[in-house]
Structure formats: C-alpha cells, structure tokens
Residue, then its C-alpha position, 0 to 999 in steps of 0.5 A: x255179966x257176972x256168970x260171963x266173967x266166971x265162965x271165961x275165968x274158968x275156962x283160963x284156968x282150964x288152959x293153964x292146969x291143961x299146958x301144965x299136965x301136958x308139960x309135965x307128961x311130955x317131960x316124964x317121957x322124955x329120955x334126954x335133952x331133945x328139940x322135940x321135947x322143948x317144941x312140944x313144951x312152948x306149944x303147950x304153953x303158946x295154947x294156954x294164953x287169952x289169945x293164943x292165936x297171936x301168942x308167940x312162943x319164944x324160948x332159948x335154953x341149952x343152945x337151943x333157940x325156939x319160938x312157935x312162929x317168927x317173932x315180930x321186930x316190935x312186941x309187947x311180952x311177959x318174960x321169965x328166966x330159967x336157972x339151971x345150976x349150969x346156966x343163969x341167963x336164960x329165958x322163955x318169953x311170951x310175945x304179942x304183936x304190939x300193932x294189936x296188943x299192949x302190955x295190959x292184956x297180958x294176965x297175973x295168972x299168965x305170969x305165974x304160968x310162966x314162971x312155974x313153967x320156967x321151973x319145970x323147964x329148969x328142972x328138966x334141963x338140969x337133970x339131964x345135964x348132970x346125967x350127961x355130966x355124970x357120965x362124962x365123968x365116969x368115962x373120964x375115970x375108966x379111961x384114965x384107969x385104963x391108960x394109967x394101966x397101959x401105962x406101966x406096962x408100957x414102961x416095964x417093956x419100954x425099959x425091957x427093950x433098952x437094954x438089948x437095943x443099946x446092945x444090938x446098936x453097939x456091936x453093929x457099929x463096931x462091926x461097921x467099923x472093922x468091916x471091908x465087904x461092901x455088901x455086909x456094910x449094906x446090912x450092917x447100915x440097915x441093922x443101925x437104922x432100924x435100931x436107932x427107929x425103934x429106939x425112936x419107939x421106945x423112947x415114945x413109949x417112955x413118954x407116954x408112960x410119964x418115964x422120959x425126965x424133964x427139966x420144967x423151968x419159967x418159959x414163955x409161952x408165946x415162943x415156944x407156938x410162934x416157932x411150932x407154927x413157923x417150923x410147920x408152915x411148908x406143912x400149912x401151905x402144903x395142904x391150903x390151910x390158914x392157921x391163926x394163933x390167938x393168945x390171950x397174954x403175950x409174957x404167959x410164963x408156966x413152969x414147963x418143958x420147953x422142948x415137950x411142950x414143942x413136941x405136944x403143939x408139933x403132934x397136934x398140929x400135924x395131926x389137926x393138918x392131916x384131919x383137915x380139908x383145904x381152905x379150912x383154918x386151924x386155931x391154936x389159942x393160948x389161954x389162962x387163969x390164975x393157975x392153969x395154962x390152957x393150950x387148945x388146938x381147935x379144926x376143921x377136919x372130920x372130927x372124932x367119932x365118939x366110939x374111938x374117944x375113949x382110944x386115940x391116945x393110947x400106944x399104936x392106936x391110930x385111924x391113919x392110913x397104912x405107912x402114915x402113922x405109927x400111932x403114937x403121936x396123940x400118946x406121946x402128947x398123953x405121956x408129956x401132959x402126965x408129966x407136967x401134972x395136966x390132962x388132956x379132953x378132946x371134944x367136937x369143934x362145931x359144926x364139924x372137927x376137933x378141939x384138943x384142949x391141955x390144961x397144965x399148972x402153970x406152977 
C-alpha cells in the first residue's frame, strides 16, 4: 500500500516537472504574445493534474480569454492571479466538474504548480509588452524627429511665400479695379482666386509648423463639439452615419483656442465621416483628468494601415482620392495640437477603424 502511495506521488511529480519544462520551451521559442503559445501552455498545465481528463483549463491574460474545453455553470477550482507591471487583475484557474469532484481533491503541490505557472505566465507576457511598449516609443520619438524637422522647413517656405503672394494679390485687385475689358477681368478673378486658395495653403502650413499665433483663454469645452457636430450634420445625414457625443463633465474648461480647437474636431470628424461605411456611428468623447483634457474621436471606417502611421499627418500626404483632399487636414490638426503644448496618437478602433486621441493641458 505504501509502495502504491510512493508510486503515484511520483508518477504527480513526473506530470508537474514535465508541464513545467514544457512551459518553459514553449516560451523560450515564442517571439511575441501569441494565441498559440498561451493554447499550448494550459494544455500543458491541464495534463499535469490528478484527472486530467475532467481537468479544465481556464486562462485570461493580455485580452486574450482561453480554456482547454467549455467551463461547466458549476465547478469546483484552484485559482492563481497573474501580475505583470501593466495589469493586476488577471488569472488562470483549474476547474473540475462539481457533479463529480469537490475542492479536496485538488493537491498542495497543484497549487504551487499553479502559481509558479502563474509566474512564468507573468514573466512572459510582461516581456513582451515592453518590448512592444519600447518600440512604440521609439517610433513615437523618430516621428516626432521627423515632423519636428518638416516642420521648420515648412515654416521657413510657408513665410517665403507670403511675401510674393500678398504682392500678386495686391496688384490683381488694382489692376481689376482700373481694368474695362471683360475678357482680362476674366483672368484677373482667376489670378485673385487661386491667390487667395494657395494663401489657404500656406496658412495650413503655418499651422502645421506651430507658426499661426493663438489666443488661448478659459473656454468651455462642450460648446465649441456641440456646434462642430451641429455644423457637420448635412455632412452625417448625407453618408447615413449616427454621431454620439459622450463628455464626461459638462463645465470642462481648458485654456485653449477656441476657433482651432474648431478646426481640429471639424477635420477629424470629416475625416472620420469620409473613412466611414453607412449605418455605422462616429464617437467623439470628451475626457479629463486632474490635468489634461482628453478629445477622442473614435470610427467605424477602414481604419489605418500601419505602414502609413508614421505619415498621415505630415503636409500633402493623404490616402484620399484625386480632387478630394489636399492632405493637410490631419497636419493642420498636428500643428494646433503642437501649439497647445499636446500630442497627438492614433490607434485601431477594434474590430475595424480609427481612434484620434488629443491630450492637451488643460492649463
């Protein structure tokens, strides 16, 4: 009877040293946070219970939720968190049916399997969340680099123009004004209107390069989306789309610019309605803490590859087609959000879209 005892002891301890080496194998020859991997980890962890065949794996970590087979309404289980420095409120369990089992057949030694599992879990996930968060970061940096460089030498030609514009303006309206042949008056409107567009454009450009002044002063928050939304509903109603306006406090006052903060919720909303398929909703949330103000403007639409991440709000660069944008929606709204101190991230809307998010002192 004895040797029995010995034998089955051994043969447990056999099942937990294994589910531990294959833990760590199959983690030494993952390269990133992968389904597969965490599939293949509570199976190993499933064989190395006394009844393994009953035994149900259940784990939820990183947004991903796993079990080895469909979790029974009641159970009886040994349960283990997992703490990453990202997250602290999730778990892995192991269930047994409580028609066949109750909580005294579970074993010490598989709650110590299950929290050194925990562990390894732990380690794993957390590794690569900050090398992804390292990455992200770096992108971040270079594209900041990047936009910071285009930005002044957007500013240096945005002012080279000025000049000769204002100069080319000028004399078209004197020469309008003394002119009596209709055919040259013709010419001359057409001179003055494509003056006056690409004055439009350098002024973008200016904004863009953080060189356009502002007047940041106390303004309430909720008015200046309110009339954004109400001035674009032809543009909602027009494509079949719904919008929703979530704010989290009403009298939210930031130091800001009234009429560019306009301007940022006017371009990302037409941008959000352009990328937008009918019967689809458009959020625009207003958010804050005790220092920033949050603007996020979230959709429905194709979202945002992630090779042009790194582009869309540089001058000119757009995914538009022909004749329907000049590209420098997204940079103006880059240059307004520089100016007010803030940045600027976009980010997948899941399952499919984009989601702008602004954060700006709200000081």
């Amino acid at each position: 009877m004895k040797f029995q005892e010995t034998e089955e002891k051994l043969k447990e301890r056999i099942k937990e040293l294994t589910c531990l080496y294959e833990i760590s194998k199959t983690i030494s020859q993952s390269h990133s946070i992968e389904k597969k991997v965490l599939k293949k980890i509570i199976l190993s962890i499933k064989n190395a219970w006394k009844f393994n065949n009953d035994a149900i794996v259940e784990l939820h970590i990183a947004g991903y939720y796993l079990t080895t087979s469909k979790v029974p309404r009641k159970t009886v289980f040994q349960i283990c968190t997992i703490n990453t420095a990202y997250s602290n409120s999730e778990y892995i369990k192991v269930h047994y049916p409580q028609e066949k089992y109750s909580q005294d057949e579970f074993l010490e030694d598989e709650q110590k399997l299950l929290n050194t599992a925990a562990v390894e879990i732990g380690n794993y996930i957390e590794k690569f969340q900050i090398l992804e968060r390292k990455q992200s970061l770096r992108r971040t940096i270079e594209r900041m680099d990047r936009l910071s460089t285009l930005g002044e030498m957007t500013a240096g030609i945005a002012h080279e123009l000025n000049n000769p514009l204002g100069n080319i303006l000028g004399y078209a309206e004197l020469i309008k004004l003394s002119n009596t042949d209709p055919e040259i008056d013709s010419d001359i409107s057409t001179i003055i209107k494509s003056t006056i567009y690409t004055r439009e454009v350098v002024k973008k450009l200016m904004f863009f390069a953080s060189e356009m002044p502002h007047q940041a002063k106390l303004e309430e928050i909720k008015p200046i989306a309110t009339f954004a939304l109400s001035f674009l509903k032809q543009n909602f109603q027009k494509k079949d789309i719904k919008s929703e306006l979530i704010i989290k406090d009403d009298y939210l006052t930031a130091k800001v610019d009234s009429v560019q903060i306009t301007q940022v919720f006017f371009n990302l909303l037409i941008n959000a309605i352009y990328a937008s398929p009918p019967k689809s909703i458009i959020k625009t949330i207003i958010d804050n803490d005790s220092d920033y103000l949050y603007i996020i403007v979230q959709d429905e639409g194709h979202g945002i590859a992630d090779e042009i991440k790194d582009k869309i709000f540089e001058p000119f660069f757009t995914t538009k087609k022909i004749n329907t944008g000049s590209g420098l929606g997204l940079s103006v709204v880059h240059g307004i959000v520089k100016s007010h101190n803030g940045e600027i991230t976009v980010t997948d809307n899941l399952p499919q879209g984009a989601v702008f998010t602004i954060k700006i002192p709200i000081s």
